[in-house]
N, CA, C and O atoms as a Tinker XYZ file with bonds, in Angstrom:
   292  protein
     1  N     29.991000   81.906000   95.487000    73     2
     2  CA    29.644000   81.781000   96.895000    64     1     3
     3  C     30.822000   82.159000   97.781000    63     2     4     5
     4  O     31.933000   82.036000   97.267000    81     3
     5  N     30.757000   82.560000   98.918000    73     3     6
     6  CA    31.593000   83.418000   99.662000    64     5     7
     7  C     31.792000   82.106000  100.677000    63     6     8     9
     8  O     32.810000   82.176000  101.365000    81     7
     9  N     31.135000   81.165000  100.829000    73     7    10
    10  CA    31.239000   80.017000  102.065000    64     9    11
    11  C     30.697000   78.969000  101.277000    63    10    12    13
    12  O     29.528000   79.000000  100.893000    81    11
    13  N     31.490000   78.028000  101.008000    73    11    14
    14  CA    30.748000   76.316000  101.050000    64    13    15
    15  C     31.031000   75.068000  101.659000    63    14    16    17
    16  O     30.757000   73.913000  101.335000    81    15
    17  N     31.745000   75.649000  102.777000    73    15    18
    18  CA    31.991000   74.761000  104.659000    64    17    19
    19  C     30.459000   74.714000  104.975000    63    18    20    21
    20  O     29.593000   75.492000  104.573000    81    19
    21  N     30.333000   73.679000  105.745000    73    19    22
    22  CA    29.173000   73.370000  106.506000    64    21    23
    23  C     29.454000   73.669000  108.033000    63    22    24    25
    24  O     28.517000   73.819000  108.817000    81    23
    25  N     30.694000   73.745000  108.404000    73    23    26
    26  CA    30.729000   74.221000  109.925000    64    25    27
    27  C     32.065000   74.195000  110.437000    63    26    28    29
    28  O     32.969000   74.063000  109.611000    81    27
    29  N     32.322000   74.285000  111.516000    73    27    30
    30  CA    33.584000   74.803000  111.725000    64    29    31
    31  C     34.164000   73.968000  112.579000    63    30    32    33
    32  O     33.991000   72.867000  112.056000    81    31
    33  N     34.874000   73.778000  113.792000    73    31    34
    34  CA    34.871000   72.446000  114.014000    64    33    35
    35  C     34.625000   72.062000  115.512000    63    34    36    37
    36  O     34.590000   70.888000  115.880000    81    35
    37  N     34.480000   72.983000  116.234000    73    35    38
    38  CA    33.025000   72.755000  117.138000    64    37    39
    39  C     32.230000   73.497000  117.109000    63    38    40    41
    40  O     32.452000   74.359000  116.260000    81    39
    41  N     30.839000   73.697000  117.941000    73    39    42
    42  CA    29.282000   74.506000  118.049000    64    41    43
    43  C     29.605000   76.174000  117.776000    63    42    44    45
    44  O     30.141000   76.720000  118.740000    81    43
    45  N     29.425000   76.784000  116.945000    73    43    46
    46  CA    29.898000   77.793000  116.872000    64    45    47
    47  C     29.165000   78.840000  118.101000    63    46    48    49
    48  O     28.003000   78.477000  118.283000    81    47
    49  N     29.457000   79.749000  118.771000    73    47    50
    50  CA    29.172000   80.631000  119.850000    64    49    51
    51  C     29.381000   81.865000  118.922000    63    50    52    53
    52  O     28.401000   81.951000  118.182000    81    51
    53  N     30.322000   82.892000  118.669000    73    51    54
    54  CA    30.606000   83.987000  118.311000    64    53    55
    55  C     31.772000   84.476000  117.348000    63    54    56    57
    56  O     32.860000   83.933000  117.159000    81    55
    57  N     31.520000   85.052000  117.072000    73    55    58
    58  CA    33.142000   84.938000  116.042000    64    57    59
    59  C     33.113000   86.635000  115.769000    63    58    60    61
    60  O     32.265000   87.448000  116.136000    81    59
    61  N     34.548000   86.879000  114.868000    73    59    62
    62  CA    34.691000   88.123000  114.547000    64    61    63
    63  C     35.732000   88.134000  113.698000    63    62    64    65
    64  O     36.659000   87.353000  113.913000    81    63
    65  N     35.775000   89.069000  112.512000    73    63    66
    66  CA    36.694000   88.861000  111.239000    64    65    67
    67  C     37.718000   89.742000  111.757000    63    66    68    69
    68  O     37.228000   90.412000  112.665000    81    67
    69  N     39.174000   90.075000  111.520000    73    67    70
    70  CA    40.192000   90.222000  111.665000    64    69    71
    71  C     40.725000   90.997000  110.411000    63    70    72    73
    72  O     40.745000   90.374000  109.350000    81    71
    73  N     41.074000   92.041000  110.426000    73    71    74
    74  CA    42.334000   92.174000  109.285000    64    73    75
    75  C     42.730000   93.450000  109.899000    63    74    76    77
    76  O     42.104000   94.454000  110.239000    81    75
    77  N     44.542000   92.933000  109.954000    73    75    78
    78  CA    45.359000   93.662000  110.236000    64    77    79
    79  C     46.946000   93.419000  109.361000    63    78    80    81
    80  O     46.922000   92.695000  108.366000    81    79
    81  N     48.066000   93.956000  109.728000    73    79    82
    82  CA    49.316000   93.867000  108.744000    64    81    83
    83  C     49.494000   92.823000  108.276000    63    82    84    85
    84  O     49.870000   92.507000  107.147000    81    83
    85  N     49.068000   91.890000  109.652000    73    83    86
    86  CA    49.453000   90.180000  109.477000    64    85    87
    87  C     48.477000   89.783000  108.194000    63    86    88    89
    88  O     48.459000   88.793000  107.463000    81    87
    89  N     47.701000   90.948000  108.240000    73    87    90
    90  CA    46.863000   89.511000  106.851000    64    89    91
    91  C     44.835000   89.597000  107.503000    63    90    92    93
    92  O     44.441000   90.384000  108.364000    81    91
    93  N     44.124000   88.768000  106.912000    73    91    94
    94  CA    42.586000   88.606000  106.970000    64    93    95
    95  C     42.613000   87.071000  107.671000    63    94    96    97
    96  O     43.087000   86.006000  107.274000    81    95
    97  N     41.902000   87.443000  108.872000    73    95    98
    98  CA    41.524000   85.892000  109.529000    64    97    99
    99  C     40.134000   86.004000  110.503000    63    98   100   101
   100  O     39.738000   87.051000  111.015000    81    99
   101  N     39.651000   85.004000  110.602000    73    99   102
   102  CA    38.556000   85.069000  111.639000    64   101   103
   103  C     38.907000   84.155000  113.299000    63   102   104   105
   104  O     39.445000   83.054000  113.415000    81   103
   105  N     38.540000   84.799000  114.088000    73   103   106
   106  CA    38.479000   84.487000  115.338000    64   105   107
   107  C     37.410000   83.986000  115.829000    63   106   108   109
   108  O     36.408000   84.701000  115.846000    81   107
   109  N     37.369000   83.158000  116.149000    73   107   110
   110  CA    35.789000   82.068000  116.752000    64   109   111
   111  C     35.741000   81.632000  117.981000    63   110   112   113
   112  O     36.722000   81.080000  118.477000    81   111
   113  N     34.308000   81.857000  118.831000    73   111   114
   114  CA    34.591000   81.552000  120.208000    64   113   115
   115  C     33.681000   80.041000  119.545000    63   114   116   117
   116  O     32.770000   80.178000  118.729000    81   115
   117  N     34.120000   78.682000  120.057000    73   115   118
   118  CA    33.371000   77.429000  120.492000    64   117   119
   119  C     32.854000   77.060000  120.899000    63   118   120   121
   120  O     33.432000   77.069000  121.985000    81   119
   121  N     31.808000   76.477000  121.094000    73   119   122
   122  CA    31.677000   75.242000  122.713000    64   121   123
   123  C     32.682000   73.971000  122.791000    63   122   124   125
   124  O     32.704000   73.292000  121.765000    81   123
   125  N     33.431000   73.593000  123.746000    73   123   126
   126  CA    33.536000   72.446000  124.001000    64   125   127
   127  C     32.596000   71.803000  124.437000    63   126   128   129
   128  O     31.492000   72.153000  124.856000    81   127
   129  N     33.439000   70.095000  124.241000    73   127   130
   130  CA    32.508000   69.388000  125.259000    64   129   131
   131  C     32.380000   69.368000  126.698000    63   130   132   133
   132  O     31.396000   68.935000  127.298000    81   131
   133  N     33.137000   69.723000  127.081000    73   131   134
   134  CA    32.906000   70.265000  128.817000    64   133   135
   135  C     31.756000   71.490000  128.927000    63   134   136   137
   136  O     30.859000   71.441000  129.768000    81   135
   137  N     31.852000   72.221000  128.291000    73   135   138
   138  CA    30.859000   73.199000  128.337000    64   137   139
   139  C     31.405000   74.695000  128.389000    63   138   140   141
   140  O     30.876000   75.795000  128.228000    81   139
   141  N     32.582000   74.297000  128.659000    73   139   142
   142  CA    33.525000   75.534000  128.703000    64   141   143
   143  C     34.036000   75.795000  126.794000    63   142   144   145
   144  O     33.802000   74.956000  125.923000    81   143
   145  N     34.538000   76.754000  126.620000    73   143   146
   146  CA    34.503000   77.027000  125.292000    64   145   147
   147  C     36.077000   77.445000  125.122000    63   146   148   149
   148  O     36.805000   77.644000  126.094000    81   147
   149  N     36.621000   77.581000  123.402000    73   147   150
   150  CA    37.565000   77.495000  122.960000    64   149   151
   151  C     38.013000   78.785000  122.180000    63   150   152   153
   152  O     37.027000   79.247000  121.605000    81   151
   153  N     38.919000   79.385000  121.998000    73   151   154
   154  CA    39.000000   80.241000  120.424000    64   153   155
   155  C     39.831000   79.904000  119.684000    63   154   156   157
   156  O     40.936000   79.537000  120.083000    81   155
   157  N     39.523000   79.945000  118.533000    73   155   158
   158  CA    40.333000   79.475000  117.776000    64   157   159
   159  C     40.539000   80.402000  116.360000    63   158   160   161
   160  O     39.796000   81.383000  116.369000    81   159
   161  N     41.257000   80.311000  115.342000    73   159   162
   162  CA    41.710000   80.892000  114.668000    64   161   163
   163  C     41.838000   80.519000  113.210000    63   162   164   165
   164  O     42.774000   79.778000  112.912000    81   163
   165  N     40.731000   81.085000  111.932000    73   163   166
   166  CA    41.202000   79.909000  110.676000    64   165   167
   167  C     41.091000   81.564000  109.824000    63   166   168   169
   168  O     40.615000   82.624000  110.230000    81   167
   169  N     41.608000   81.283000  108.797000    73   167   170
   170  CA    42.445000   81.535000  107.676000    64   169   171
   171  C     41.044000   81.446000  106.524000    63   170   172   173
   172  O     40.510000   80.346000  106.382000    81   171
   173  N     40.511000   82.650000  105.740000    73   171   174
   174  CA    39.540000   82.453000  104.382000    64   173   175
   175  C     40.863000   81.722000  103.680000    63   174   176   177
   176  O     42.055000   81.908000  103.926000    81   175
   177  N     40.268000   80.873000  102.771000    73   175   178
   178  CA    40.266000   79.742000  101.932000    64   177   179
   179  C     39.270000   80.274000  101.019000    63   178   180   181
   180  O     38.229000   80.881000  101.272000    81   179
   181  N     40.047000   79.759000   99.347000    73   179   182
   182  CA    38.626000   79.882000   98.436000    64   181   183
   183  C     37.407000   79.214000   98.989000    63   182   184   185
   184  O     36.515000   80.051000   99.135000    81   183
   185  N     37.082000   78.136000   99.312000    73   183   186
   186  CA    36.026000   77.402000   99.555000    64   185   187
   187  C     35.568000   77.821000  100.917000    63   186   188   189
   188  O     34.352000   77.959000  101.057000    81   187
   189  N     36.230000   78.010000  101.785000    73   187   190
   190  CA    35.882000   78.116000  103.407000    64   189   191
   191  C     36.734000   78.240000  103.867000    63   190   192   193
   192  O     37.754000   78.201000  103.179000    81   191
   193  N     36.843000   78.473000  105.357000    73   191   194
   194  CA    38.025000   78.172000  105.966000    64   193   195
   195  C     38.923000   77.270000  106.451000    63   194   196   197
   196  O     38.626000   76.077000  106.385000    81   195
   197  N     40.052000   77.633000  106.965000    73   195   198
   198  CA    41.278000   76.500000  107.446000    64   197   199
   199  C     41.400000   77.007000  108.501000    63   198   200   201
   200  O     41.282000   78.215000  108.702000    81   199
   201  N     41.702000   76.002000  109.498000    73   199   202
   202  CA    42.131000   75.915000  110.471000    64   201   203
   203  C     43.789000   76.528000  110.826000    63   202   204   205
   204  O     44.783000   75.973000  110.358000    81   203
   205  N     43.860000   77.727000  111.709000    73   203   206
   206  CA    45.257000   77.384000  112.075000    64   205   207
   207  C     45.883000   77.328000  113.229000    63   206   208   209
   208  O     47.043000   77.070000  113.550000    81   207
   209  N     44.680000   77.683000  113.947000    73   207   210
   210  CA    45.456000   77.420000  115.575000    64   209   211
   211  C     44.447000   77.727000  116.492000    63   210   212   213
   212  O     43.596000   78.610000  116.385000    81   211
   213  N     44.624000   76.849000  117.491000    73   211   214
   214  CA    43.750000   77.356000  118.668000    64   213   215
   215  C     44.065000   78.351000  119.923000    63   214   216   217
   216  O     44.824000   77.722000  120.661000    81   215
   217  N     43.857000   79.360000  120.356000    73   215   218
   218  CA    44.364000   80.843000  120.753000    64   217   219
   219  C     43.863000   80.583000  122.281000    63   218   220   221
   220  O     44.455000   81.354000  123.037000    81   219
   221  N     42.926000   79.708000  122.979000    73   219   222
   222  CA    42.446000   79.419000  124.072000    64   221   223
   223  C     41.506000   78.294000  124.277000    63   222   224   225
   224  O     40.359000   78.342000  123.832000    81   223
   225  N     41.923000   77.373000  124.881000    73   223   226
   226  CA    40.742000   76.113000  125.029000    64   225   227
   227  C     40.664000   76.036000  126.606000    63   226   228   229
   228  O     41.547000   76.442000  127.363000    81   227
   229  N     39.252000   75.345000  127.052000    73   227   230
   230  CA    38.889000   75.427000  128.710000    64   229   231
   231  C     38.580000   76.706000  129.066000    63   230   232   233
   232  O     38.861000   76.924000  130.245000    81   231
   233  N     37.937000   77.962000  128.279000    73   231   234
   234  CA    38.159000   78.842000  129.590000    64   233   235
   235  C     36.202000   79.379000  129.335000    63   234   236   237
   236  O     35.455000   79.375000  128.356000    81   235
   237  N     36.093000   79.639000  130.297000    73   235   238
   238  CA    34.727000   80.710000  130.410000    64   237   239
   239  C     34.321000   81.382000  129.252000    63   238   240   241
   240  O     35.299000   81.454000  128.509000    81   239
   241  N     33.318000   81.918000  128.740000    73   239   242
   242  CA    32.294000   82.224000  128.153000    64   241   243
   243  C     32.532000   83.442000  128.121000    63   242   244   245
   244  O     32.626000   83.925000  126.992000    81   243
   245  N     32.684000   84.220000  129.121000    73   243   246
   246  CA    32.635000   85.505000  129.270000    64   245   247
   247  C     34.176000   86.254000  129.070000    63   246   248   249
   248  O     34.344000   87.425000  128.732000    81   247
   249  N     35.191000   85.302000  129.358000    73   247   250
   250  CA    36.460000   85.867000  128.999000    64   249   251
   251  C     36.799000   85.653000  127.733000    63   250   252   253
   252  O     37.762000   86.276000  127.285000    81   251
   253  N     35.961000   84.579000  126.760000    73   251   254
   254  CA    36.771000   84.632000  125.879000    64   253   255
   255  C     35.340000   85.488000  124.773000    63   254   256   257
   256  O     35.709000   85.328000  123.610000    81   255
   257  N     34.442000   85.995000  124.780000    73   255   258
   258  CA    33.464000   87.023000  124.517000    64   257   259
   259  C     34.513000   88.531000  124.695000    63   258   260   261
   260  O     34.479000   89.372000  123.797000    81   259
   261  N     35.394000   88.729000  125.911000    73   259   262
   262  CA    36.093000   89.538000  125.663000    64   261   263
   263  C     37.360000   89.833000  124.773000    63   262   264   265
   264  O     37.635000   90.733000  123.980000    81   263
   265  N     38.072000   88.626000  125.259000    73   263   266
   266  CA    39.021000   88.831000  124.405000    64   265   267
   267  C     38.697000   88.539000  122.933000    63   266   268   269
   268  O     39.700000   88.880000  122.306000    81   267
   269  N     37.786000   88.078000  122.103000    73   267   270
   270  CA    37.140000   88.075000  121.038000    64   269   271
   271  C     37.173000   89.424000  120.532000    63   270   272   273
   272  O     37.607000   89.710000  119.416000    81   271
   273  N     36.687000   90.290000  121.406000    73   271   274
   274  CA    36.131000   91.431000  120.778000    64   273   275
   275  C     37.672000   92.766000  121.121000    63   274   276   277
   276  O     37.624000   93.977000  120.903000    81   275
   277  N     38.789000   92.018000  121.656000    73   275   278
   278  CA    39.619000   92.732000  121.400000    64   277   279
   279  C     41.180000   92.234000  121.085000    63   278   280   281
   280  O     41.987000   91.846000  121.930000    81   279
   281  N     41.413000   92.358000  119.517000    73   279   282
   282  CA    42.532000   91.625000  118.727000    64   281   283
   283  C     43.973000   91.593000  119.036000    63   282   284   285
   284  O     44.819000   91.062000  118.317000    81   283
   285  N     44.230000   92.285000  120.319000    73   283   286
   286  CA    45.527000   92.064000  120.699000    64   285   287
   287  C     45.711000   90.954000  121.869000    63   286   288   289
   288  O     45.893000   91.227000  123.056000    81   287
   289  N     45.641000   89.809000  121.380000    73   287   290
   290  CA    45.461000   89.226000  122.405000    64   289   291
   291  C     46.839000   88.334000  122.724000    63   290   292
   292  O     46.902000   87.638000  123.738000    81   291
């Protein structure tokens, strides 16, 4: 199996896989609980992923839909 996480660690919105010099990672847009959303950043793991950092929390929907979809951020 390629995934045996049940979820990630808030409402998932959008995501997008990553690989560049640095290595293979995925980028995930969130929901918070405010309603405003997060990105964050985890690492494949045999089992699923890890967590390693959060790249933007509090902001709009629509900015972070962009910067999602472009890796120099």
């Amino acid at each position: 199996p390629l995934w045996l996480g049940s979820r990630l660690g808030k409402p998932l919105v959008d995501f997008n896989f990553i690989k560049n010099k640095e290595g293979s990672f995925i980028r995930s847009v969130e929901k918070e609980k405010s309603g405003k959303v997060l990105i964050a950043e985890y690492k494949w793991r045999r089992f699923g992923l890890e967590f390693k950092r959060y790249i933007h929390r509090e902001i709009d929907s629509l900015r972070a839909i962009r910067i999602l979809k472009n890796e120099n951020i």
